[in-house]
C-alpha positions, 0 to 999 in steps of 0.5 A: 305600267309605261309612264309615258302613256299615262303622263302623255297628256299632262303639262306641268309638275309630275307627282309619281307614287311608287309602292314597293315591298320590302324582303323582310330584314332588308329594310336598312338596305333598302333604306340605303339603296333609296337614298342613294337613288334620291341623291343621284335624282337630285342632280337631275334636271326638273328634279323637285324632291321626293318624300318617303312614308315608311311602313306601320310597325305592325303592317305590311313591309311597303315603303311608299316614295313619292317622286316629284319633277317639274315636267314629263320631259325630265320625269321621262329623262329620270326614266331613261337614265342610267341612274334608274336603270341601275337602281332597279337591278340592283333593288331586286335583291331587298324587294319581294316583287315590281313596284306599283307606279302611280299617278296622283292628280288633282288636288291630292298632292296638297294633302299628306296621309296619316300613318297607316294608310294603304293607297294615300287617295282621301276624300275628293269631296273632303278635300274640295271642302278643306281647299274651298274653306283655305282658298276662301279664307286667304282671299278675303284676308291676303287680298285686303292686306295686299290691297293697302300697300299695293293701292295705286299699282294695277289689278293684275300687279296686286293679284299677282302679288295675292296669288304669290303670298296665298300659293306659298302660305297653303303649301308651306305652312297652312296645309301641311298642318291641316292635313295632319290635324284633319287626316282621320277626317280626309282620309275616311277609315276604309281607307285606312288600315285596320289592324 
């Protein structure tokens, strides 16, 4: 799959999932290969992490790495580098096959999967529900909270304000903990593995 096609028309942060098999008993240098190749995006610019979700004991040997920049320009440079282009000749020796490239949009990058899960793809509709609930929550708690201190100062200086605090309450601590306690509900079990 050509990322450039598929990232041509998004603006902002990039979210790319790649899925790749394992050989089986490479799995430590596989893990050693990945977080050499982590270490040296991490210098990159617009580099903005990545999260690994290794395999089930009992299923399938396919790591899942989710790689996130803050642009297409950097996720596009991270492409042509000299980085990836070694990393990809050298993975041929610990993977079965090529992997499998794709784009999370949407509200999908809020939510984690539990262990198990084949694609992390959960419930559009359930995911809509869980925000709607947290965003409506926030906004009636954090903008009475907000609005005495910040009395006298400009509406868009208190809604920045909100807006702030809210952003940083759902990523860091609100939906980290709600999509655990409430990934069997998320991500519906057909989802899920079945082993």
């Amino acid at each position: 799959m050509d990322l450039n096609e598929a990232f041509a028309s998004e603006a902002g942060p990039v979210t790319v999932v790649v899925r790749r098999r394992v050989k089986p008993g490479k799995e430590s240098a596989y893990e050693g290969w990945l977080g050499a190749l982590v270490k040296g995006a991490a210098a990159l610019p617009g580099y903005l992490g990545t999260s690994v979700q290794r395999p089930a004991p009992s299923g399938p040997r396919e790591y899942t790495s989710v790689f996130r920049f803050d642009s297409v320009e950097h996720l596009r440079e991270f492409e042509k580098s000299d980085l990836r282009r070694r990393a990809l000749a050298e993975v041929g020796d610990f993977a079965e096959a090529d992997a499998i490239w794709e784009k999370l949009t949407g509200l999908e990058v809020w939510f984690t999967a539990p262990p198990g899960t084949v694609v992390p793809q959960p419930s559009r509709l359930r995911m809509a529900v869980v925000m709607i609930a947290v965003v409506y929550g926030l906004v009636l708690s954090i903008g009475k909270i907000v609005a005495l201190p910040l009395s006298s100062a400009p509406l868009p200086i208190r809604l920045l304000v909100t807006i702030t605090i809210e952003v940083f309450l759902m990523t860091y601590v609100l939906m980290p903990r709600l999509t655990r306690w409430l990934a069997r509900w998320i991500y519906p079990a057909h989802r899920r593995k079945t082993s």
